[in-house]
C-alpha positions as CSV (number, residue, x, y, z in Angstrom):
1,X,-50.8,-37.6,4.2
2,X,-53.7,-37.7,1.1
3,X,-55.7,-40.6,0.1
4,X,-52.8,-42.2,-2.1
5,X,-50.0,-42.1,0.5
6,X,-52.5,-43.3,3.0
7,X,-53.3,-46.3,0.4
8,X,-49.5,-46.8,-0.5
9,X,-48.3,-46.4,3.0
10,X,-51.1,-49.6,4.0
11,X,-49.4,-51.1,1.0
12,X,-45.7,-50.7,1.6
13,X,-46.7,-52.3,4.9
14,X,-47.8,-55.4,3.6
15,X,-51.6,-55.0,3.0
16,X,-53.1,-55.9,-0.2
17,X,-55.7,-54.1,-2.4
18,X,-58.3,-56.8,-0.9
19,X,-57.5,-56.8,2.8
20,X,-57.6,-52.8,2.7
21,X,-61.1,-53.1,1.4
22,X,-62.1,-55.4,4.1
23,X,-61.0,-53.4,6.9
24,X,-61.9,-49.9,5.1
25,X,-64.6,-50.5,2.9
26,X,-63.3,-48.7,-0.3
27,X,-63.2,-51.5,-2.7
28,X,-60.6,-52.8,-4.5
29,X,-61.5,-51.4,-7.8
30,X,-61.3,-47.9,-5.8
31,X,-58.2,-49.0,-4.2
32,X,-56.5,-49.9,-7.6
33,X,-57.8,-46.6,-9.0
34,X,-56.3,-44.5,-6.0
35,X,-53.4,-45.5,-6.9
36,X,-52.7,-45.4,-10.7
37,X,-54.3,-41.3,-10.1
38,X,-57.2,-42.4,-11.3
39,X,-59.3,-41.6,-7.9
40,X,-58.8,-38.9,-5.8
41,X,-61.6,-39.3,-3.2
42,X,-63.9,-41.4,-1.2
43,X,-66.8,-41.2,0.9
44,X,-66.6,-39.1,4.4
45,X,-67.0,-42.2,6.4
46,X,-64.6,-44.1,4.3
47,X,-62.1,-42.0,4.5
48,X,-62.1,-42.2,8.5
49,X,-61.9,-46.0,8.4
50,X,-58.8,-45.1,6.2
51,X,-57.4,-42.7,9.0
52,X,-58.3,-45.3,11.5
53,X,-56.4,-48.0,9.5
54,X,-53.2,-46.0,9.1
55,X,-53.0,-45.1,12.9
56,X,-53.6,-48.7,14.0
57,X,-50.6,-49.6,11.7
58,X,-48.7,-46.8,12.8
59,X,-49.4,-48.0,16.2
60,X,-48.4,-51.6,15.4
61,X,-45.2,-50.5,14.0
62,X,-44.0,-48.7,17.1
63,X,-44.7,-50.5,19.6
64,X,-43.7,-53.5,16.8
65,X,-39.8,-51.3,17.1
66,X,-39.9,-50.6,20.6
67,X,-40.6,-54.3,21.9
68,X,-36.9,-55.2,19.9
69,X,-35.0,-52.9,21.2
């Protein structure tokens, strides 16, 4: 996954632009610009909040699935 699937997958999951900031730390602005191709990249540390972000969710999902079934 790059930077914008990361961002769109956090945003097909409900999060907005502002609550992806406040548990990443890539602002909004970035956040907005990451997804209209106008941002490709973030900081190192940044960009392992992301990671960090996406796997909790990930996380959340399954066990989210496996608790209905």
């Amino acid at each position: 996954m790059n930077i914008k699937e990361k961002i769109l997958f956090l945003r097909d999951c409900g999060l907005t632009q502002a609550e992806i900031y406040l548990r990443t730390g890539i602002s909004q602005s970035s956040v907005s610009k990451i997804e209209n191709d106008e941002q490709f990249d973030v900081s190192y540390s940044k960009g392992v909040s992301l990671d960090l972000l996406v796997k909790q969710i990930r996380e959340n999902k399954t066990t989210t699935a496996k608790g209905m079934s």
